[in-house]
mmCIF file of the N, C-alpha and C atoms, coordinates in Angstrom:
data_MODEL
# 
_entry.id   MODEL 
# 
loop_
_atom_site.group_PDB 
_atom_site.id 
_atom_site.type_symbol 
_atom_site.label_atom_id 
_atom_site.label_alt_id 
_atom_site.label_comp_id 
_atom_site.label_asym_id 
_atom_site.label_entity_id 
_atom_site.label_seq_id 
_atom_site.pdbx_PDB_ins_code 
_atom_site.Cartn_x 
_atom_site.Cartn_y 
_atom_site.Cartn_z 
_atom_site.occupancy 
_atom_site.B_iso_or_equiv 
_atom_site.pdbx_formal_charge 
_atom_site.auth_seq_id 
_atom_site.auth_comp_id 
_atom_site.auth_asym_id 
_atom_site.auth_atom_id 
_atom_site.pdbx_PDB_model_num 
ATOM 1   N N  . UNK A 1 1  ? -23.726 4.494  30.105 1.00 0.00 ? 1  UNK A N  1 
ATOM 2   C CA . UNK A 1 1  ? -23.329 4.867  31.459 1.00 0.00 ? 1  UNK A CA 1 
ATOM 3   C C  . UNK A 1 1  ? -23.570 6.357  31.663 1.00 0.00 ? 1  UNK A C  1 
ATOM 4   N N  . UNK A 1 2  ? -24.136 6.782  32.850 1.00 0.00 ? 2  UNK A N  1 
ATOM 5   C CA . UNK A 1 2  ? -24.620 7.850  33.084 1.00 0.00 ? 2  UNK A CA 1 
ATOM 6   C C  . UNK A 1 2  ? -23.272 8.848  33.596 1.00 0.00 ? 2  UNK A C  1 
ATOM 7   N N  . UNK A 1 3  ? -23.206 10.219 33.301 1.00 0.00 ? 3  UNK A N  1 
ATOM 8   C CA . UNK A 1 3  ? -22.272 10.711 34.126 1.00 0.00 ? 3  UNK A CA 1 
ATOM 9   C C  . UNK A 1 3  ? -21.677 11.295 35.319 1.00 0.00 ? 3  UNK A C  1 
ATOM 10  N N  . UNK A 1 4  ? -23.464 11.302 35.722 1.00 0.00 ? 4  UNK A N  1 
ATOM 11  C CA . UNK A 1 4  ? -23.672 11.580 36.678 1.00 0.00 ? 4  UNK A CA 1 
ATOM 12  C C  . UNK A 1 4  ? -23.504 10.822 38.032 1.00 0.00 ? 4  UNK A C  1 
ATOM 13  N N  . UNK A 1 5  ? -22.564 11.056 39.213 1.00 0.00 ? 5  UNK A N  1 
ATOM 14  C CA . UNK A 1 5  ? -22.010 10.345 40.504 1.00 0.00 ? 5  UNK A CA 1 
ATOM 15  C C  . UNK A 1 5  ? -23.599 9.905  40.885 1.00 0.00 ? 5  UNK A C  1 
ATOM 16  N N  . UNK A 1 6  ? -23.528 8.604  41.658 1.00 0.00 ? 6  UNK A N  1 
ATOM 17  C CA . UNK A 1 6  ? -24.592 7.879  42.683 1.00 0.00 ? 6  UNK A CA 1 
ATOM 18  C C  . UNK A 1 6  ? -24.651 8.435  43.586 1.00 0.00 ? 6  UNK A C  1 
ATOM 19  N N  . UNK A 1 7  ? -25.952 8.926  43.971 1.00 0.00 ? 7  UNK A N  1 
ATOM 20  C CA . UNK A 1 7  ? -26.212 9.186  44.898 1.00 0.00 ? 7  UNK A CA 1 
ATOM 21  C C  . UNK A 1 7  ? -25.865 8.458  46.124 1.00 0.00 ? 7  UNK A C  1 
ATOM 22  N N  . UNK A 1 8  ? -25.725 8.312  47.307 1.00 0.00 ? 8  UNK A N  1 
ATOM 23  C CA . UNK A 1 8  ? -25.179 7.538  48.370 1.00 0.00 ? 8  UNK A CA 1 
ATOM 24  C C  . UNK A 1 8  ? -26.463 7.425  49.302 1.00 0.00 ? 8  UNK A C  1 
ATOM 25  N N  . UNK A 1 9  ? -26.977 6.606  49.776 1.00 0.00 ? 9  UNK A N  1 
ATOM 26  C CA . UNK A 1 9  ? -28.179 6.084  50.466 1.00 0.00 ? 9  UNK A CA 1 
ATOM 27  C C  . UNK A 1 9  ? -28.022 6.267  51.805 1.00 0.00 ? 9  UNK A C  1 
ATOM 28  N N  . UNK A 1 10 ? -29.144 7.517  52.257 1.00 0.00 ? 10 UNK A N  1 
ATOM 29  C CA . UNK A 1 10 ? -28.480 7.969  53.482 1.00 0.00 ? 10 UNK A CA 1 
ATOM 30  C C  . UNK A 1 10 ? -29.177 7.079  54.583 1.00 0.00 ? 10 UNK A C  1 
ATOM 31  N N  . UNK A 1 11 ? -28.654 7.368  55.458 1.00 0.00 ? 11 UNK A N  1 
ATOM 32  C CA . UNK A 1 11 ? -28.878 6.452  56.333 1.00 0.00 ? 11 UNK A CA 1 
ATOM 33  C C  . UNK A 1 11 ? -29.926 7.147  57.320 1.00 0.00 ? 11 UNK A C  1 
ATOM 34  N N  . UNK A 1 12 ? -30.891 6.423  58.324 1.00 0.00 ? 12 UNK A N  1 
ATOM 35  C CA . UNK A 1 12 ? -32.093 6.695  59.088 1.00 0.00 ? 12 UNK A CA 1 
ATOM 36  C C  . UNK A 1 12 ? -31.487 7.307  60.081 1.00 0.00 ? 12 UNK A C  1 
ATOM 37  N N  . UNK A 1 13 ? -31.434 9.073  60.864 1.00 0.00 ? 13 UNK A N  1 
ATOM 38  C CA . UNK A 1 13 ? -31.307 9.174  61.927 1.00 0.00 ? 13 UNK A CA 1 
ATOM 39  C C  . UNK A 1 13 ? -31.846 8.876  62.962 1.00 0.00 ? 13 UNK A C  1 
ATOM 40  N N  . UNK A 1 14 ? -30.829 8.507  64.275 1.00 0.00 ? 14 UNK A N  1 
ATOM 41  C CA . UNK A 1 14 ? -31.418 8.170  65.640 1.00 0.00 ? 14 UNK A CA 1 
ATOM 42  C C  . UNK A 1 14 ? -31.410 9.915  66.548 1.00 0.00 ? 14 UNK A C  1 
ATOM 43  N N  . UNK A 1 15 ? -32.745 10.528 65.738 1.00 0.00 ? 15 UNK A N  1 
ATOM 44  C CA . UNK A 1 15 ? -33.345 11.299 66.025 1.00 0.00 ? 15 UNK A CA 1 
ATOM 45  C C  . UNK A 1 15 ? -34.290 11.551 67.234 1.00 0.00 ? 15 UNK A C  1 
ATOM 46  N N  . UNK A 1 16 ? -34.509 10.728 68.148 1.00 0.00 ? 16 UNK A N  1 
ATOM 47  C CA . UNK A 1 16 ? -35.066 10.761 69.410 1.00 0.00 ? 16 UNK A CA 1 
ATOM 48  C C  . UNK A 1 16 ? -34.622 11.666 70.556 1.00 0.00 ? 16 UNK A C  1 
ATOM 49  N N  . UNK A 1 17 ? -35.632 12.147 70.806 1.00 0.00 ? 17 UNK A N  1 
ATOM 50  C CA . UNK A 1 17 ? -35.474 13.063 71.302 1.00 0.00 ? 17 UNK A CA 1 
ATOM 51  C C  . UNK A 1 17 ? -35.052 12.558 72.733 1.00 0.00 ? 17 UNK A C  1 
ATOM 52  N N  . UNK A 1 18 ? -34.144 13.006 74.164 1.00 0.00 ? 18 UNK A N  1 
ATOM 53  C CA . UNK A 1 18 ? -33.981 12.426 75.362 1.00 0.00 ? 18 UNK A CA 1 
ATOM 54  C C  . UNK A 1 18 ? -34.577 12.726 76.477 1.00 0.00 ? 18 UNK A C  1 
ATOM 55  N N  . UNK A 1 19 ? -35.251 11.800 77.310 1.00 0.00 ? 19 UNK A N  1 
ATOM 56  C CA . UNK A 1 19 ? -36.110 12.186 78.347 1.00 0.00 ? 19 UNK A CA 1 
ATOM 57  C C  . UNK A 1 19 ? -36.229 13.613 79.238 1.00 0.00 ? 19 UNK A C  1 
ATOM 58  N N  . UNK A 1 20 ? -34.570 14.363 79.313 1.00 0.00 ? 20 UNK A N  1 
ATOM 59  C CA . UNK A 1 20 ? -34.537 15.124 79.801 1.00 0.00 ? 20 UNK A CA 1 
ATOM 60  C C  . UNK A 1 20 ? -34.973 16.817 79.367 1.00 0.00 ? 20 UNK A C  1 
ATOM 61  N N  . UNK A 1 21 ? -35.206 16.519 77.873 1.00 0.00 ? 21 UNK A N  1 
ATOM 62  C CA . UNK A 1 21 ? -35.847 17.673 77.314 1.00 0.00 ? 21 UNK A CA 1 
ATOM 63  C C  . UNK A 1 21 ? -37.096 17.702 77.209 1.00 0.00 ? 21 UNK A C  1 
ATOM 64  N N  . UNK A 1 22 ? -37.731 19.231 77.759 1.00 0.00 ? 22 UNK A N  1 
ATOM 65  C CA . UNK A 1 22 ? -38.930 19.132 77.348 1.00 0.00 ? 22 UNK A CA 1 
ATOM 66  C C  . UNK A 1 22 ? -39.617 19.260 75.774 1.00 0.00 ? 22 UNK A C  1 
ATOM 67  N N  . UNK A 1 23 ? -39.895 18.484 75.025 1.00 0.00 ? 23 UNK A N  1 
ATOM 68  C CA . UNK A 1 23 ? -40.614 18.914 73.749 1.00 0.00 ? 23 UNK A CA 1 
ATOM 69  C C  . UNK A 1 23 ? -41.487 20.228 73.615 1.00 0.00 ? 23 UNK A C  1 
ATOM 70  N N  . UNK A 1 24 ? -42.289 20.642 74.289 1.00 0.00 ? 24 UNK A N  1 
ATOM 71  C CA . UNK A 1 24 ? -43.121 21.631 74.160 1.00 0.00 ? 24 UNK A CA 1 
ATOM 72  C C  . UNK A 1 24 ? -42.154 22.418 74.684 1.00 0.00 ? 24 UNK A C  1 
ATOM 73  N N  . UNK A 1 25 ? -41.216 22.866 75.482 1.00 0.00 ? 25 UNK A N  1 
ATOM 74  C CA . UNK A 1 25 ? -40.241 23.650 75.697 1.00 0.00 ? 25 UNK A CA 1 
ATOM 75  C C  . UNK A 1 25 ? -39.400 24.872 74.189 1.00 0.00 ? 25 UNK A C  1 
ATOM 76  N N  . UNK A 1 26 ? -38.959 23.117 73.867 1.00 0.00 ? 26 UNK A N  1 
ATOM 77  C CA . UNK A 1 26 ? -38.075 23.140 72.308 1.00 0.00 ? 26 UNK A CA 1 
ATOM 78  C C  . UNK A 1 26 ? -38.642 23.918 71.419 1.00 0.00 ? 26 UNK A C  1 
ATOM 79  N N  . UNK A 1 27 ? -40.196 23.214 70.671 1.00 0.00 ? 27 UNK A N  1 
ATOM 80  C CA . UNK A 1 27 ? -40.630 23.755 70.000 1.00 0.00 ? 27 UNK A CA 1 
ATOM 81  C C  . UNK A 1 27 ? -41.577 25.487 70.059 1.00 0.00 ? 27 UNK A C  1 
ATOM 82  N N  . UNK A 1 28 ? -41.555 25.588 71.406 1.00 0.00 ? 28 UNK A N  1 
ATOM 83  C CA . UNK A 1 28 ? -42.083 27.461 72.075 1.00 0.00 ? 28 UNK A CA 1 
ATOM 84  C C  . UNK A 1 28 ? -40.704 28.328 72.081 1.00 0.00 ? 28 UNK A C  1 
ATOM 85  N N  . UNK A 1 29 ? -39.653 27.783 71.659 1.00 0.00 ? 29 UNK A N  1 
ATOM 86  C CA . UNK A 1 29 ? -38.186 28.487 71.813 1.00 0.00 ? 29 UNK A CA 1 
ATOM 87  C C  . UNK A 1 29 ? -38.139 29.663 70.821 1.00 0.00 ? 29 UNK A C  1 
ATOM 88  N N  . UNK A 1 30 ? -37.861 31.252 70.958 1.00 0.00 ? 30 UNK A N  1 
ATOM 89  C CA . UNK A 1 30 ? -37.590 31.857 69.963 1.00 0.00 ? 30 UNK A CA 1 
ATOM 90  C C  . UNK A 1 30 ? -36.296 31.975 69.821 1.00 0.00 ? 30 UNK A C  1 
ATOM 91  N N  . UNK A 1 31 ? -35.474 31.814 68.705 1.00 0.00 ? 31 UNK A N  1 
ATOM 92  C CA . UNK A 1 31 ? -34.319 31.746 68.333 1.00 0.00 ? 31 UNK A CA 1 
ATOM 93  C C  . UNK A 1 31 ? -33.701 32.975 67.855 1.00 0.00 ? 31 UNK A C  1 
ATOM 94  N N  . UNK A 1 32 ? -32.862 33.818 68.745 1.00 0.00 ? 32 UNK A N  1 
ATOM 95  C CA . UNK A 1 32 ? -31.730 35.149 69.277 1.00 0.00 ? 32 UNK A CA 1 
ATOM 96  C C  . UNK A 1 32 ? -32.921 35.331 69.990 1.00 0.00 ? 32 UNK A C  1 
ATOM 97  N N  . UNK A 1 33 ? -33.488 34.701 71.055 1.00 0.00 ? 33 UNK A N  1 
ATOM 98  C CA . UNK A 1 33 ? -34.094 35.686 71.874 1.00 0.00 ? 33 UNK A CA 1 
ATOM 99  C C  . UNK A 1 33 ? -33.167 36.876 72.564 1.00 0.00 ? 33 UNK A C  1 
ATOM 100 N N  . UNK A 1 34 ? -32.123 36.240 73.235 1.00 0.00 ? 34 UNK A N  1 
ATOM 101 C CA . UNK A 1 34 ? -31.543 37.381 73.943 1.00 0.00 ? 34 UNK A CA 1 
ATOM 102 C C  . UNK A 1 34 ? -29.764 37.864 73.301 1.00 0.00 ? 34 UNK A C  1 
ATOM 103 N N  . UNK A 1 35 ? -30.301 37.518 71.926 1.00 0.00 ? 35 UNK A N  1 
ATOM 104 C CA . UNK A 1 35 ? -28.380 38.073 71.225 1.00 0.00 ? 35 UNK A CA 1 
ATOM 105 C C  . UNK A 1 35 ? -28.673 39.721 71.505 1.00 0.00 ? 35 UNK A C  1 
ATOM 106 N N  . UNK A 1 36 ? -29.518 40.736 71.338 1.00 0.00 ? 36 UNK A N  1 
ATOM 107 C CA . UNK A 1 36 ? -28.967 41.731 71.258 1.00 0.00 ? 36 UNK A CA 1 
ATOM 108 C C  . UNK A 1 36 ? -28.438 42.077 73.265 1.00 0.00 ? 36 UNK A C  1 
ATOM 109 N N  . UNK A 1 37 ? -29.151 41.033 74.060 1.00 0.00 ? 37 UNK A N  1 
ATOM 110 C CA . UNK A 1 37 ? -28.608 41.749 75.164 1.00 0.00 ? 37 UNK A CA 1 
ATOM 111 C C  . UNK A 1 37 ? -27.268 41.364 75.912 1.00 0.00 ? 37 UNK A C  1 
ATOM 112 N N  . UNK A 1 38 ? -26.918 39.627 74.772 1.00 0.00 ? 38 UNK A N  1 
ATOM 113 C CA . UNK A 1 38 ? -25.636 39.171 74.953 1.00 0.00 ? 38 UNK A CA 1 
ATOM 114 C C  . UNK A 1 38 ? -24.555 39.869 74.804 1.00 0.00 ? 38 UNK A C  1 
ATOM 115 N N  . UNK A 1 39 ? -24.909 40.470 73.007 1.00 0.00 ? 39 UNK A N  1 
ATOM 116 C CA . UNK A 1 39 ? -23.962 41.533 72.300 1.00 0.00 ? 39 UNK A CA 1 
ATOM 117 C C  . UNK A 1 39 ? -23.694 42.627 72.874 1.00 0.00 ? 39 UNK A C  1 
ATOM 118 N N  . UNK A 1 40 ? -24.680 43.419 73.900 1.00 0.00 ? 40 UNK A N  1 
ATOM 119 C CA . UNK A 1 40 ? -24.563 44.724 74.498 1.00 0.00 ? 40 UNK A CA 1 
ATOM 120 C C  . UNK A 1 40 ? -23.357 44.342 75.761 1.00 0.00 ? 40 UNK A C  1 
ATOM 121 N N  . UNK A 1 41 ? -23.442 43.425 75.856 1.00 0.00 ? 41 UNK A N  1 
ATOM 122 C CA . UNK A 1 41 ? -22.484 43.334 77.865 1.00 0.00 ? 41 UNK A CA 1 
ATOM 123 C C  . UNK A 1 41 ? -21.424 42.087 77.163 1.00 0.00 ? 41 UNK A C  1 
ATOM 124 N N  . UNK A 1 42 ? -21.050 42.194 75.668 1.00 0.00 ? 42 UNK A N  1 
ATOM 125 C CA . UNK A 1 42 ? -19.721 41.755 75.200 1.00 0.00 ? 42 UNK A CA 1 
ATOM 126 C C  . UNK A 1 42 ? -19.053 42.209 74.433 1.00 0.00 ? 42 UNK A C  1 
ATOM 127 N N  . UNK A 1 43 ? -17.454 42.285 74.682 1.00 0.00 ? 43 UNK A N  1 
ATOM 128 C CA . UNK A 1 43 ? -16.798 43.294 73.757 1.00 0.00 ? 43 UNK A CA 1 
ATOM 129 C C  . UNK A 1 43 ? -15.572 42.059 73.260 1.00 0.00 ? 43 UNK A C  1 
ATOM 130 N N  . UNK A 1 44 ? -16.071 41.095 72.203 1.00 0.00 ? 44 UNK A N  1 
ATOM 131 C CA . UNK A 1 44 ? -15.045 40.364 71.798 1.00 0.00 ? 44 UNK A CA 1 
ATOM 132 C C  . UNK A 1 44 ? -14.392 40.698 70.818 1.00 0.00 ? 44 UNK A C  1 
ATOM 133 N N  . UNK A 1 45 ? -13.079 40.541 70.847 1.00 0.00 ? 45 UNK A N  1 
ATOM 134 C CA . UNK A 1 45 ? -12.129 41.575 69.816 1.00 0.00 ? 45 UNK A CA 1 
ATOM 135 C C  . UNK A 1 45 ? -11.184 40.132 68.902 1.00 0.00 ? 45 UNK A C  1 
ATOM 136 N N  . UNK A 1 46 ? -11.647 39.658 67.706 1.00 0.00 ? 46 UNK A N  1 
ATOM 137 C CA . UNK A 1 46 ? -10.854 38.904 67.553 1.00 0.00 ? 46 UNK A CA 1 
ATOM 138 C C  . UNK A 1 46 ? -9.256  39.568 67.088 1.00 0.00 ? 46 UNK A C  1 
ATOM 139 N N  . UNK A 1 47 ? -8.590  37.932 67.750 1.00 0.00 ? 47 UNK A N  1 
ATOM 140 C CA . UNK A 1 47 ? -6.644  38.363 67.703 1.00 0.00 ? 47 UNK A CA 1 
ATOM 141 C C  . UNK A 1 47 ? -6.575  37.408 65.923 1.00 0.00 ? 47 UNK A C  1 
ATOM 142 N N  . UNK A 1 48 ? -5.725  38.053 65.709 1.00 0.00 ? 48 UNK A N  1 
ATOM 143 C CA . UNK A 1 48 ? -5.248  36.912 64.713 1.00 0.00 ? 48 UNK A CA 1 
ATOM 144 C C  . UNK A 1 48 ? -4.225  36.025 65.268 1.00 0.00 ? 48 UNK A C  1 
ATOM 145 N N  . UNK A 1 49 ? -4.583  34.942 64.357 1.00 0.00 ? 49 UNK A N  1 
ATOM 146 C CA . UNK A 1 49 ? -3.484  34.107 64.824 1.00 0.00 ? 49 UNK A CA 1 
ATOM 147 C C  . UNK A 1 49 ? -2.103  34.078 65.582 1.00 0.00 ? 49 UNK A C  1 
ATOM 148 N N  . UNK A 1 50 ? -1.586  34.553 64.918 1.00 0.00 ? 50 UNK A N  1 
ATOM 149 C CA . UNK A 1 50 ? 0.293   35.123 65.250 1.00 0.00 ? 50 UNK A CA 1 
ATOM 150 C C  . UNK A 1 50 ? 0.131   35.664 66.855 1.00 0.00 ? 50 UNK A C  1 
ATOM 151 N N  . UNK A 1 51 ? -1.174  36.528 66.880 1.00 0.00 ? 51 UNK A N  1 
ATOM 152 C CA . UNK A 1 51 ? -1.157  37.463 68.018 1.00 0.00 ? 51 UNK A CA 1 
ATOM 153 C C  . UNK A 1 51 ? -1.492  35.966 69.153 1.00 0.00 ? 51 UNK A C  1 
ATOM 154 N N  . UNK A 1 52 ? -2.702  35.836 68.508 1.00 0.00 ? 52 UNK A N  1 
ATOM 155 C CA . UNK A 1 52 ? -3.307  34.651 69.760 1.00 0.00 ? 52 UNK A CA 1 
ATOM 156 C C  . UNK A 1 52 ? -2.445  33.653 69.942 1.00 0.00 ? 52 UNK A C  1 
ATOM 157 N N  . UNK A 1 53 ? -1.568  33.018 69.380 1.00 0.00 ? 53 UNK A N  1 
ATOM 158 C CA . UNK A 1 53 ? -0.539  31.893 69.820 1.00 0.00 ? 53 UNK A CA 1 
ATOM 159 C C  . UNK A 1 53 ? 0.705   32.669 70.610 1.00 0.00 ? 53 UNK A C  1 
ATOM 160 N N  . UNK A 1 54 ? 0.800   33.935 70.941 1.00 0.00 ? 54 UNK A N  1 
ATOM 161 C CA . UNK A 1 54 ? 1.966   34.230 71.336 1.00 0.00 ? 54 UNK A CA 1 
ATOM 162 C C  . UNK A 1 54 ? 1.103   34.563 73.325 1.00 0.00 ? 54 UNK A C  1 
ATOM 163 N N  . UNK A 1 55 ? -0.243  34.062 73.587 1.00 0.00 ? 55 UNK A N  1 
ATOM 164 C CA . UNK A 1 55 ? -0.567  34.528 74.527 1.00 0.00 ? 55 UNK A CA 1 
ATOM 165 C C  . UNK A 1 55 ? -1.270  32.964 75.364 1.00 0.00 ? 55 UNK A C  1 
ATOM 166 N N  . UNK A 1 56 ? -1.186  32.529 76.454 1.00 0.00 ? 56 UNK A N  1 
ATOM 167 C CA . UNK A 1 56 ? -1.626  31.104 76.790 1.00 0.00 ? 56 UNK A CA 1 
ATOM 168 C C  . UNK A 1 56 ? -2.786  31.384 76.926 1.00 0.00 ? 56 UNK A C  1 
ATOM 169 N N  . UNK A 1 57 ? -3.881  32.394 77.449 1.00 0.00 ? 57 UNK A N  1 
ATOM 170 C CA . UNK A 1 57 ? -5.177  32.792 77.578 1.00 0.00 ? 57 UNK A CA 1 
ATOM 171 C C  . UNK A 1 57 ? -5.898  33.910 78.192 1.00 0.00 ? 57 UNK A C  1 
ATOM 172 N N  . UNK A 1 58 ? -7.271  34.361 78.058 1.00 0.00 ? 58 UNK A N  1 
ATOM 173 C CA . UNK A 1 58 ? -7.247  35.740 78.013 1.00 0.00 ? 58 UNK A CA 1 
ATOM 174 C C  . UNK A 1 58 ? -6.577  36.737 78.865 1.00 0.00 ? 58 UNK A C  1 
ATOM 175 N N  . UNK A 1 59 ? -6.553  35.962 80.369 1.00 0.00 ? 59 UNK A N  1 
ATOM 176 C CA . UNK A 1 59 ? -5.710  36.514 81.524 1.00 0.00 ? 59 UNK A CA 1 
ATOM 177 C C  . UNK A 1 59 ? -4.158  36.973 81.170 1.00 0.00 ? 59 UNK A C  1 
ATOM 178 N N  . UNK A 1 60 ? -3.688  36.034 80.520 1.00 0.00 ? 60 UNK A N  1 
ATOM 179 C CA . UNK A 1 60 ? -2.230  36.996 79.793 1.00 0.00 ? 60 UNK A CA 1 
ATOM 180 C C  . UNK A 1 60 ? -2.509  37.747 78.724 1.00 0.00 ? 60 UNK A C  1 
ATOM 181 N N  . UNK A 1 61 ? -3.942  37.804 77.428 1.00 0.00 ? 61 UNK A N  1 
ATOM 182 C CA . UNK A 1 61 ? -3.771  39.181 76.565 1.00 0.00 ? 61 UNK A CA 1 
ATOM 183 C C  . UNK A 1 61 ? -4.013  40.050 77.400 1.00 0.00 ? 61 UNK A C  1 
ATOM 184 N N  . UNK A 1 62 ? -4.908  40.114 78.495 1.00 0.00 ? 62 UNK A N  1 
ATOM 185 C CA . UNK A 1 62 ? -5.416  41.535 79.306 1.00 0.00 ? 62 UNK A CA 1 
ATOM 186 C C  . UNK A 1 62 ? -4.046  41.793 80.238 1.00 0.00 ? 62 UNK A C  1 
ATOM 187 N N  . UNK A 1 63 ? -3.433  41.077 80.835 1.00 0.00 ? 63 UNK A N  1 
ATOM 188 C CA . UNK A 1 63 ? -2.106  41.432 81.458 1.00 0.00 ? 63 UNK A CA 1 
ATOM 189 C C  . UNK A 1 63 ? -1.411  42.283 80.390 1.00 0.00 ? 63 UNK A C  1 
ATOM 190 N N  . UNK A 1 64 ? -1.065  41.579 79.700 1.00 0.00 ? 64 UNK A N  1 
ATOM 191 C CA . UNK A 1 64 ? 0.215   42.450 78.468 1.00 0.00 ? 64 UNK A CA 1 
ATOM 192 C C  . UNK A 1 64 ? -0.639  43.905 78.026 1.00 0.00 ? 64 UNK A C  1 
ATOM 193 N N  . UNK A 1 65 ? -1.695  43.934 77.809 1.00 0.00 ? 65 UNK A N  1 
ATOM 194 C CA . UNK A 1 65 ? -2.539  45.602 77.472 1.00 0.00 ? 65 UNK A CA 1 
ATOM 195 C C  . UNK A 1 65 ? -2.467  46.057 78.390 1.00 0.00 ? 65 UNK A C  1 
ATOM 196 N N  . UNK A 1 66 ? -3.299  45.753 79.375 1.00 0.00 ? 66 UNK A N  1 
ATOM 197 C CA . UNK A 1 66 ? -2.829  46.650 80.634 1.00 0.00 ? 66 UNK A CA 1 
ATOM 198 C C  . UNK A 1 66 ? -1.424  47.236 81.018 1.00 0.00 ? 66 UNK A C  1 
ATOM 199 N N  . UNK A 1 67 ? -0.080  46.335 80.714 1.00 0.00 ? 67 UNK A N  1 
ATOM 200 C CA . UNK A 1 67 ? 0.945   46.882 81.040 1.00 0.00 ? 67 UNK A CA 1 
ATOM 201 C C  . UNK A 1 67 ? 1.307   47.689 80.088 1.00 0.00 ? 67 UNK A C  1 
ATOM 202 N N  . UNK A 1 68 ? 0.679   47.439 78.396 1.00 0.00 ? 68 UNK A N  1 
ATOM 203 C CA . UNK A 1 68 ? 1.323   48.611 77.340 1.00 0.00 ? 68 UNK A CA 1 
ATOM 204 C C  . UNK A 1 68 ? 0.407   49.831 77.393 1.00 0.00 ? 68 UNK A C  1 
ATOM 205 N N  . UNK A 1 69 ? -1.098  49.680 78.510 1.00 0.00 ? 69 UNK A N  1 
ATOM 206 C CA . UNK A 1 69 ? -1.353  51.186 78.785 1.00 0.00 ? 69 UNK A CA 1 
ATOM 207 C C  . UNK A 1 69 ? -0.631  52.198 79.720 1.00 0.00 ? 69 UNK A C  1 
ATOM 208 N N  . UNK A 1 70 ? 0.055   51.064 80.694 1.00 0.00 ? 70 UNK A N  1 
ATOM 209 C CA . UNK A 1 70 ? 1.025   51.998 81.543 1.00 0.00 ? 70 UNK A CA 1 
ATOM 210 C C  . UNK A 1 70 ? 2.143   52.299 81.021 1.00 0.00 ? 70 UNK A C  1 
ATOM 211 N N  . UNK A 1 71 ? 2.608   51.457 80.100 1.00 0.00 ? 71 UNK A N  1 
ATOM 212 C CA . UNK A 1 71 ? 3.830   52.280 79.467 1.00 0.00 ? 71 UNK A CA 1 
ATOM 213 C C  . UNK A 1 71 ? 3.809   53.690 78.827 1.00 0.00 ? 71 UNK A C  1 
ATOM 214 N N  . UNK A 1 72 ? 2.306   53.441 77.623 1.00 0.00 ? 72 UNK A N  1 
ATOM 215 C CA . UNK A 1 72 ? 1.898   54.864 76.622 1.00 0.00 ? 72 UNK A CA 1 
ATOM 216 C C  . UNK A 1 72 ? 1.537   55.748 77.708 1.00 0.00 ? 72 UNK A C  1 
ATOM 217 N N  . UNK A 1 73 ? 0.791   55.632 78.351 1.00 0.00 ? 73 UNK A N  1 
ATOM 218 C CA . UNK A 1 73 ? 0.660   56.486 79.591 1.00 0.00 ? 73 UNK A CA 1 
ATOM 219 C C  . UNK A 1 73 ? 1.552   57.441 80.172 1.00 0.00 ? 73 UNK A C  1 
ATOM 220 N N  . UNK A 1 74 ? 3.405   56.473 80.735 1.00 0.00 ? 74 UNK A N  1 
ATOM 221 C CA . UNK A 1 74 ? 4.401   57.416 80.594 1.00 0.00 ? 74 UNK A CA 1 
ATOM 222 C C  . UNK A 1 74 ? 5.197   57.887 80.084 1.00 0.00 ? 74 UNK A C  1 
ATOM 223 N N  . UNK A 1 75 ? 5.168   57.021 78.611 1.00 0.00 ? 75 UNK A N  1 
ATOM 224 C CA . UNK A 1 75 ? 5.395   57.725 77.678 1.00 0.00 ? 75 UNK A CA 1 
ATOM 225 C C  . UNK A 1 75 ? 5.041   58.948 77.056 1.00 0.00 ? 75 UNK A C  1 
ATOM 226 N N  . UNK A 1 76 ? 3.588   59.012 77.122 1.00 0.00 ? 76 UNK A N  1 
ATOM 227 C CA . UNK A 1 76 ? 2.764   60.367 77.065 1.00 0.00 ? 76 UNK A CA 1 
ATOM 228 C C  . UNK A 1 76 ? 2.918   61.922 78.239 1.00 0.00 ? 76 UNK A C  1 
ATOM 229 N N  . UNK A 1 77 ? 3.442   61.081 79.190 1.00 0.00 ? 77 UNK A N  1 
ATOM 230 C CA . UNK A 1 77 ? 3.784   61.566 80.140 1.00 0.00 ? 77 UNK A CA 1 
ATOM 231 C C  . UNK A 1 77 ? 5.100   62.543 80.158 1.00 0.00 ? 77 UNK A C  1 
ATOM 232 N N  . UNK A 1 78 ? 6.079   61.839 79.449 1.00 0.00 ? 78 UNK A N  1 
ATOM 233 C CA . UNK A 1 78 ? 7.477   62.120 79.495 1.00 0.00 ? 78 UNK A CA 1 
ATOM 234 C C  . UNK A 1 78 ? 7.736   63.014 78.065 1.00 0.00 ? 78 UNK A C  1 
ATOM 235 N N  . UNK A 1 79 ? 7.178   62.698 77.414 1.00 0.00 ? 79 UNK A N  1 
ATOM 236 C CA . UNK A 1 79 ? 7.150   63.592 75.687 1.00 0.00 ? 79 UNK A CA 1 
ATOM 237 C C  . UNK A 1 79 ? 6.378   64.547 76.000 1.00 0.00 ? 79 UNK A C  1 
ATOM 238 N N  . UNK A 1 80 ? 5.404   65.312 76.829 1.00 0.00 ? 80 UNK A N  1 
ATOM 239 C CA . UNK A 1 80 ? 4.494   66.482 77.331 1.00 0.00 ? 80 UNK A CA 1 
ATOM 240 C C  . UNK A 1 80 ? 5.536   67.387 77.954 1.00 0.00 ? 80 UNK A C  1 
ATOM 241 N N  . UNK A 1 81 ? 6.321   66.890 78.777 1.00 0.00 ? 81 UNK A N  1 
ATOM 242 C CA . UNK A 1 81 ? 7.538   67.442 79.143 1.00 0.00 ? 81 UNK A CA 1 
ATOM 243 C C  . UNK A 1 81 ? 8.323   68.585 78.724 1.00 0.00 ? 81 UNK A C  1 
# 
């Protein structure tokens, strides 16, 4: 007996391509054509966890920053004093 596990017999994909794509399209595609101009006009900041579950979606993380820039703001304000 060998010790080596059986291989498992893969099965034929239903690889067909669907009417609505063009083939010669697909295969003329350069791949990151446009990441560096995606990356330039995005500033994604990942949250960690803890942070991101305490917020329902981006409209409340940018609410809550915005309000802790107006706080440091008069805070900065009031300690110049």
């Amino acid at each position: 007996m060998s010790a080596r596990p059986m291989k498992k017999k893969s099965e034929p994909l239903d690889d067909e391509l669907r009417p609505e794509y063009d083939a010669a399209l697909i295969r003329s595609g350069v791949r990151g054509k446009y990441a560096e101009r995606f990356k330039a006009g995005t500033n994604l900041v990942p949250l960690a966890p803890d942070v991101a579950a305490a917020f329902p979606n981006a409209q409340a993380v940018n609410d809550a920053l915005r309000l802790l820039i107006k706080v440091a703001a008069k805070a900065r304000a009031h300690s110049s004093k």
